[in-house]
Every structure is written in structure tokens, then in C-alpha cells.
C-alpha positions as CSV (number, residue, x, y, z in Angstrom):
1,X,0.0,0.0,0.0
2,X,1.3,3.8,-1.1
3,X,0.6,6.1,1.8
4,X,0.9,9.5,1.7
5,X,1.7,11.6,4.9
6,X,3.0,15.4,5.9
7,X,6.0,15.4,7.9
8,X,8.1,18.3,9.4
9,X,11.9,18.4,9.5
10,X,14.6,21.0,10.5
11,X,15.5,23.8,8.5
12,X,19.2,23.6,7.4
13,X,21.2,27.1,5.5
14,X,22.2,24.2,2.6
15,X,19.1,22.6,1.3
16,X,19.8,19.5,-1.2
17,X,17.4,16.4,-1.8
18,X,20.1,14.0,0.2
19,X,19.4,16.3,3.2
20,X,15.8,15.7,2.8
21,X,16.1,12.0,2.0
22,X,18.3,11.4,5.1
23,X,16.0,13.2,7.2
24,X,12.9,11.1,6.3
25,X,15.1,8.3,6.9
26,X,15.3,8.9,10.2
27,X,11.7,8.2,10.3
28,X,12.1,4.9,8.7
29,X,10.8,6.3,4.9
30,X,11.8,5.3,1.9
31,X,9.8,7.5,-0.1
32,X,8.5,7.4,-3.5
33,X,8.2,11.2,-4.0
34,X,8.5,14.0,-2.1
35,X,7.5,17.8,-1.9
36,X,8.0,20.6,0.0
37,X,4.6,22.4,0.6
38,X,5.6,25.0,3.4
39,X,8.4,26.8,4.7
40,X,8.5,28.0,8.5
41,X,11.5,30.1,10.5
42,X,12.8,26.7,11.9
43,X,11.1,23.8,9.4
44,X,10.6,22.6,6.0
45,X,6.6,20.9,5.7
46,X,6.7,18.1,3.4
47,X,3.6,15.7,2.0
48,X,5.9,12.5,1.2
49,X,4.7,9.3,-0.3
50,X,6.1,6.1,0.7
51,X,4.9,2.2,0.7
52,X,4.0,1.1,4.0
């Protein structure tokens, strides 16, 4: 099953995707596709789909 899911993660002055990836690792993703769908002062909001 493909679930889709909004997670937040720590803002970081060099954003690349292998930042991202590593960070959703850390929640035990492997995801499918990602996107980031908000910015705040400390966080990147992303909606991330992964198989469960």
C-alpha cells in the first residue's frame, strides 16, 4: 500500500534532496516522492509518499 503523509523536519542554510532524503530516513521512509509544501522560520513541511 502507497501512503501519503506530511512530515516536518529541521531547516538547514544548505538545502539539497540527500538532506531531505536522510532526514525522512530517520523516520524509517523510503519514499516514493516528495515535496515541500511549506516553509516556516525553523522547518521545512513536506507531503511525502512512501509504501507502508
Amino acid at each position: 500500500m502507497i501512503l501519503t503523509n506530511q512530515f516536518k523536519i529541521a531547516k538547514t542554510q544548505n538545502l539539497e534532496s540527500s538532506y531531505i532524503e536522510r532526514e525522512l530516513s530517520k523516520f524509517g521512509l523510503q519514499p516514493l516522492r516528495w515535496a515541500i509544501v511549506d516553509v516556516t522560520d525553523t522547518h521545512y513541511i513536506l507531503t511525502v509518499s512512501y509504501k507502508s
